[in-house]
Residue frames as qw, qx, qy, qz and C-alpha x, y, z in Angstrom:
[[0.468, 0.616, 0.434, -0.461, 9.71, -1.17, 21.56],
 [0.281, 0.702, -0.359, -0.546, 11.70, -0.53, 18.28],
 [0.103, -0.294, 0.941, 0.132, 12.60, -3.51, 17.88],
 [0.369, 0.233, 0.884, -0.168, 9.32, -5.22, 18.32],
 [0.419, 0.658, 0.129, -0.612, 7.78, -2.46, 15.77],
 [0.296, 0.611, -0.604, -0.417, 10.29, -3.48, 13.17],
 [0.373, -0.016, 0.928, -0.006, 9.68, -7.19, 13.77],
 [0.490, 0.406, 0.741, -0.217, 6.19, -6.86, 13.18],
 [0.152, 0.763, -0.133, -0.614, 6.68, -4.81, 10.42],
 [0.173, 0.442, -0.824, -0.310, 8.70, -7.34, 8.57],
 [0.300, 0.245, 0.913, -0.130, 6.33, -10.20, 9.66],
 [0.466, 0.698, 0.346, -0.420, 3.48, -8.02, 7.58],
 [0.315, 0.649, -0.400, -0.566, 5.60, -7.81, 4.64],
 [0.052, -0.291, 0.950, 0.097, 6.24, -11.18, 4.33],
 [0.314, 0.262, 0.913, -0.006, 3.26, -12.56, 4.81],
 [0.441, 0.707, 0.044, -0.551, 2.09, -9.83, 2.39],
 [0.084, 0.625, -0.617, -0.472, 4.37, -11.40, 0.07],
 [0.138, -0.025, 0.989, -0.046, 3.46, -14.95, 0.62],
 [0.428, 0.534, 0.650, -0.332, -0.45, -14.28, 0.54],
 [0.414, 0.658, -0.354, -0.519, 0.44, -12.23, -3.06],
 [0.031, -0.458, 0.877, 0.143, 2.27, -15.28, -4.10],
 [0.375, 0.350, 0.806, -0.296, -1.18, -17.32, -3.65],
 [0.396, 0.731, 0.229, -0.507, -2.77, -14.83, -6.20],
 [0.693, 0.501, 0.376, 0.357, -2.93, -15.05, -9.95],
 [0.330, 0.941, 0.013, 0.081, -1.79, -11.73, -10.72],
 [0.681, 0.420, -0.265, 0.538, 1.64, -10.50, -11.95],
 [0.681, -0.379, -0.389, 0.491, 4.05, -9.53, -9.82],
 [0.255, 0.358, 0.210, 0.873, 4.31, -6.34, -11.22],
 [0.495, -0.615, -0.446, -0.422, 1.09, -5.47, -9.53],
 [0.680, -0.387, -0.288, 0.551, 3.08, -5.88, -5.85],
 [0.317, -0.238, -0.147, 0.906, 4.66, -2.62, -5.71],
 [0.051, -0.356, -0.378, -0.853, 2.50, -0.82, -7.93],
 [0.546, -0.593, -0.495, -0.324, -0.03, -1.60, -4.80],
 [0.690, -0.373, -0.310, 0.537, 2.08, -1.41, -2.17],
 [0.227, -0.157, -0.050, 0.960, 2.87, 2.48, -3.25],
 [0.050, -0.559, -0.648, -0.514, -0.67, 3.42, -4.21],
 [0.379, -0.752, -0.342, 0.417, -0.72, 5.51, -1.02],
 [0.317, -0.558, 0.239, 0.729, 2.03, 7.47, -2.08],
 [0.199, 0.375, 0.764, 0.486, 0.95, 7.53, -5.46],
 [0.215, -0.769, -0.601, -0.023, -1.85, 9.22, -4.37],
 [0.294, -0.773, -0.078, 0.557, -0.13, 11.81, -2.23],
 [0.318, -0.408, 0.166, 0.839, 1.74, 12.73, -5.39],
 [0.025, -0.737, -0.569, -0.365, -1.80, 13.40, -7.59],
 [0.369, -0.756, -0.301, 0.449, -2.42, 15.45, -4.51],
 [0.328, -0.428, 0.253, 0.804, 0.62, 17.85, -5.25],
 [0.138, -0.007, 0.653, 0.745, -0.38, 18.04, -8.73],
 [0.465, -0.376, -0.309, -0.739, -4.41, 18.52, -8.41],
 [0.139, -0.212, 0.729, -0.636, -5.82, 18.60, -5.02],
 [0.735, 0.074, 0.062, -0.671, -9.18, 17.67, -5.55],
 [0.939, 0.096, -0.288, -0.161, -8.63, 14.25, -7.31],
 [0.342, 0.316, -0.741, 0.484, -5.15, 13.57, -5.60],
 [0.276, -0.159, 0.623, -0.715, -7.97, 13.54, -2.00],
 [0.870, 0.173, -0.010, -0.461, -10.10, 11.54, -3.88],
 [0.715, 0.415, -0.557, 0.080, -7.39, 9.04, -4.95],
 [0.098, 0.187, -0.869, 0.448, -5.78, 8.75, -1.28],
 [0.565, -0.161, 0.536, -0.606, -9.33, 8.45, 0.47],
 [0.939, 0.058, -0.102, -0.324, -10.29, 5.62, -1.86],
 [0.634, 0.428, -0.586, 0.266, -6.91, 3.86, -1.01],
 [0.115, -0.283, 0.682, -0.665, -6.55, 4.53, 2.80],
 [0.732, -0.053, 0.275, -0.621, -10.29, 3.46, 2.95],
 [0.804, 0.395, -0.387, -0.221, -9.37, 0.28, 1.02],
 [0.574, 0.443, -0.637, 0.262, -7.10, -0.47, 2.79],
 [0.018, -0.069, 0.802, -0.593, -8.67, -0.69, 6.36],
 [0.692, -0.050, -0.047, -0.718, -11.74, -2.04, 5.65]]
């Protein structure tokens, strides 16, 4: 089961990479999305109010 988690895991990054790679924007933009969760969590720490505003509009963004 670990195994098959970590497969698909790597199959989503890649073809995260590959469908970025399709997209005009810099590459810079890649991680800077890719940690916008965490990002978020560390607003949180630092003001709670907008740091719970900042992850729910990310988390919701991201599974829609």
């Amino acid at each position: 089961m670990k195994t098959t988690l970590k497969i698909e895991e790597l199959t989503q990054l890649i073809l995260g990479v590959f469908l970025f790679s399709l997209l005009d924007y810099s590459w810079w933009w890649f991680p800077i999305l890719i940690l916008a969760p965490d990002i978020g969590a560390i607003v949180y720490l630092v003001n709670s109010k907008i740091g719970q505003l900042f992850i729910s509009f990310f988390i919701i963004k991201r599974f829609q």
